[in-house]
C-alpha angles and dihedrals in degrees: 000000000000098000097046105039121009103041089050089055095042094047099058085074132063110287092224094060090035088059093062099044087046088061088041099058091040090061099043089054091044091060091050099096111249098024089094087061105044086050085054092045094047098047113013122099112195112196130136090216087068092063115113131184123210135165086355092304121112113212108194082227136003107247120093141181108246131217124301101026097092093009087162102053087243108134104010093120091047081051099057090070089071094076091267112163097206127347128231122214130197159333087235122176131194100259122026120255137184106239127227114316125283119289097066117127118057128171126219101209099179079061106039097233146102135237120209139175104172100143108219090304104184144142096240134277087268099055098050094052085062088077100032090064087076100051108106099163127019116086104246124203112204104210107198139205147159126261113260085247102056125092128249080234085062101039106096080066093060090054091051092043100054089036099055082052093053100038099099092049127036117065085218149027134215128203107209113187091145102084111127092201104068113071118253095354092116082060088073087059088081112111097243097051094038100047083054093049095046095044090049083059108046085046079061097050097039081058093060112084085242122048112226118205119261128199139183111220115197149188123272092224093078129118136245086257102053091041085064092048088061086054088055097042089051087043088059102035113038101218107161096251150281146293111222128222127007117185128305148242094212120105090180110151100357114140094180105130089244105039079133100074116107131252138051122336117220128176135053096341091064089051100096108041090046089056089044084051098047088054097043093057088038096052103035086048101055086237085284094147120035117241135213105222113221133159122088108356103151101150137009109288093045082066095045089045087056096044083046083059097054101278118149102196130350139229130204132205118146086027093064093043093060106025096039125218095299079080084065085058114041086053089054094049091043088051093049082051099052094047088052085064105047 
C-alpha cells in the first residue's frame, strides 16, 4: 500500500516538509488506541531466532533505523513499532543549531536516492535526553557529533560533552566525524586527530562503572589505506566497532536531473561501495571488531548481501524512505528463512 499509494502521493512535495508531517502524522495515529498494534501486527516479526548479540548488547532483531531519521529522539519509541530491532538517534550536538540553509534535502527518484546536506541540524543533546529519560524498552544508538562552530581543535570537548549527556540513556554510542555536510568534519577522519579523539572518549567510558559501546561510524569515499588506518586506530584503541558507510561525495553514474546538488548521497548508488567497504574491514581485519552494515538497502538481498560482507547487524534510511516499513519486514522474514534452513 506504501509504494502504490502513499509514496506517490508524498513524493510529489518537498521531502523536507513531507518528513515532518510524516512524523506528524506517525505520532497522531500512534496515540489512536489500536493503531500501535496494528503497526506491530503489520511489520513486526517476533522470533527469537532473529536476536543477535553484538558488542554485549542483545537487539531483539537485527534491523535498525539508522541517524537522522528521528535526530531529535521525537518519535523512537512510535518507530519501534516498525519492526525495528534497535533505533538510532542523532547526530546531536551540544548546543542546538540550526543546520545549512533550506533547501537542503532533494530525492533522486530515477535513482532511487537522496542528497542531503542538513548539517547536524538538531535541538541540542539536552533536548533530546528529555525525552530519552522515558524510554523503558526500545535499544537506542547516540550518534554524536560537534557544533559547526566549533573547531576541529575543540572538538574532542563537543563529543564529551554530549557523551557525558547521553551517557545514562542510550546502550551505544556513535562517533560521526563523516558528515559532508559540515565543513571541515571529514578532516578529523585523519589517523592522527581521530585516534586522539577516540581514545579521549574511551578514557571517558573506561572511567563509568559500565562500559557503553562506541562506534565510528565513516564515509564511504575513503581509500584502501585509510581504511587500513581505521583498522589501526580501533586496534589501539578498543573501541567496539564501526559503522560503515555514512553518505558520499560521489555522484558516479547518477541520471536524476539535480545530482549536482551538493551534500551526502545516500540510496541505491551507495550500495556497492558500502558493501566493498564492509568486506574490506571485515576481511583485512580478520573479522576482529563487529560492523553495522548501512548504504542502499533498499530489499532483502541487499541486507543479506551486506551481513554476507561481515556485517553484524544492519541499519536502513533511504531504503525505508522509498521502500516503507513492509521492507522491515520482508529482511526479517528472508533472514528467518534462511536460519530454518541451516
Amino acid at each position: 500500500m506504501y509504494k502504490l499509494l502513499l509514496r506517490p502521493i508524498l513524493f510529489w512535495f518537498d521531502p523536507e516538509e513531507v518528513h515532518y508531517f510524516t512524523f506528524s502524522c506517525i505520532r497522531f495515529l500512534s496515540k489512536v488506541p489500536g493503531f500501535p498494534f496494528l503497526f506491530r501486527s503489520l511489520y513486526l516479526v517476533d522470533d527469537p531466532k532473529l536476536e543477535t548479540e553484538v558488542f554485549g548488547l542483545k537487539f531483539k532483531n537485527p534491523v535498525g533505523l539508522a541517524a537522522g531519521f528521528d535526530k531529535d529522539a521525537k518519535l523512537y519509541k512510535e518507530l519501534s513499532n516498525f519492526g525495528f530491532g534497535f533505533i538510532e538517534i542523532g547526530t546531536l550536538t551540544p548546543k542546538g543549531q540550526e543546520g545549512n540553509p533550506k533547501k537542503r534535502l532533494f530525492r533522486l527518484k530515477e535513482d532511487s536516492a537522496i542528497i542531503n546536506r542538513m548539517g547536524f541540524n538538531n535541538g541540542g543533546v539536552h533536548d533530546a535526553v528529555n525525552r530519552l529519560k522515558s524510554n523503558d524498552k526500545v535499544l537506542i544508538g547516540g550518534n554524536i557529533g560537534k557544533n559547526k562552530i566549533t573547531s576541529n581543535e575543540d572538538a574532542a570537548l563537543d563529543y564529551e560533552l554530549c557523551f557525558d549527556a547521553l551517557y545514562d540513556y542510550v546502550d551505544y554510542f556513535v562517533v560521526n566525524v563523516s558528515s559532508p555536510n559540515t565543513p571541515n568534519l571529514r578532516a578529523l577522519q585523519d589517523k592522527e586527530p581521530l585516534t586522539l579523539l577516540l581514545q579521549t572518549l574511551q578514557n571517558k567510558n573506561l572511567a563509568k562503572p559500565k562500559q557503553k559501546p562506541i562506534l565510528l561510524k565513516i564515509a564511504p569515499d575513503l581509500t584502501d589505506d585509510q581504511l587500513l588506518d581505521i583498522i589501526d586506530i580501533i586496534s589501539v584503541t578498543c573501541i567496539a566497532g564501526v559503522i560503515a558507510t555514512n553518505t558520499t561525495i560521489s555522484r558516479e553514474g547518477l541520471q536524476s536531473e539535480n545530482r549536482g546538488e551538493m551534500g551526502g548521497l545516500s540510496g541505491k548508488p551507495l550500495s556497492k561501495r558500502s558493501t566493498e567497504v564492509i568486506r574490506f574491514l571485515s576481511e583485512k581485519s580478520n573479522k576482529a571488531f563487529p560492523i553495522i552494515g548501512v548504504g542502499g538497502i533498499h530489499s532483502a538481498a541487499d541486507a543479506l548481501e551486506k551481513l554476507d560482507a561481515g556485517a553484524s547487524l544492519i541499519q536502513l534510511y533511504t531504503g525505508f524512505i522509498y521502500e516503507g516499513p513492509a521492507l522491515v519486514k520482508a529482511i526479517n522474514k528472508a533472514l528467518l528463512k534462511r536460519k530454518s534452513k541451516s
